[in-house]
C-alpha positions in Angstrom: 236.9 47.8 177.7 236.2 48.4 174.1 236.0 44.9 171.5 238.1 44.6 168.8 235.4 44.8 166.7 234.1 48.2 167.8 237.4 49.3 166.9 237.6 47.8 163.5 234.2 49.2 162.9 235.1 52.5 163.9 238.5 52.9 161.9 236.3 51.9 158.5 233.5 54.1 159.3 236.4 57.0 159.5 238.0 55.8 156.4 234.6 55.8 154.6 234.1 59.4 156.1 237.1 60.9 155.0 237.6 59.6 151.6 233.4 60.3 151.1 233.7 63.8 149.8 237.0 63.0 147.7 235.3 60.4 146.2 231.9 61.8 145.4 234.2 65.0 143.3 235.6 62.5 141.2 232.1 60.9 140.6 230.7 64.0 140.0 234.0 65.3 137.5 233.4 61.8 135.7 229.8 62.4 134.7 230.3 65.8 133.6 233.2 64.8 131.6 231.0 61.9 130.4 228.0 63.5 129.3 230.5 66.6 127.6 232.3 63.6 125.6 228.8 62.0 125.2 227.2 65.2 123.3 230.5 66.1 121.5 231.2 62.4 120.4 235.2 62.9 121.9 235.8 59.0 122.7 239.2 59.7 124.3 239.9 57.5 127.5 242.3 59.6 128.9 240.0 62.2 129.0 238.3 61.8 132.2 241.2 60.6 134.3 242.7 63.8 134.3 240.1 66.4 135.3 238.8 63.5 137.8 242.3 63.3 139.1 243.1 66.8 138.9 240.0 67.6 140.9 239.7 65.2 144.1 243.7 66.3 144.4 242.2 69.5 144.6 239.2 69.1 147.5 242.1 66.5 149.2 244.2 69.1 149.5 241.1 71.8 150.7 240.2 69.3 152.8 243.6 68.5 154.3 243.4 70.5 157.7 240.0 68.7 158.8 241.3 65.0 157.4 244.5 65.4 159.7 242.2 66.8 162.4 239.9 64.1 162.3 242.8 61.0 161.9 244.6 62.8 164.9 241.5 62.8 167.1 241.2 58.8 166.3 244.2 58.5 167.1 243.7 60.1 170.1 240.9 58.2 171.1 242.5 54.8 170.1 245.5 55.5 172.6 243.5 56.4 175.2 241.1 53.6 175.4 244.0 51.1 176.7 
């Protein structure tokens, strides 16, 4: 029988996994937009929100066939293990 804990561990590892590469395009679209307002001395703050969000709606959407794959497999796996 599998702990609770396993599966508490398991559903944030997948969470961490799946929002990962959304995450790291907005971090990268931030410091590029960054540095750009740095070295033109733009000091707008809504500036970088909307590239940032602009882009990780982008790679979510890319990335929507293998994030529904993966949640679907763990749910799979959760309803199976009782």
């Amino acid at each position: 029988m599998i702990d609770s804990l396993d599966l508490v561990r398991d559903a944030l590892v997948l969470s961490l996994m799946l929002s990962a590469p959304i995450l790291a395009v907005g971090l990268l679209v931030g410091l590029t937009v960054s540095i750009v307002q740095a070295v033109t001395q733009i000091q707008d703050q809504t500036l970088s929100f909307v590239p940032k969000i602009a882009a990780m709606l982008l790679v979510a959407v890319a990335l929507l066939g293998w994030l529904s794959v993966q949640l679907m497999e763990f749910a799979a796996s959760m309803f199976s293990s009782f």
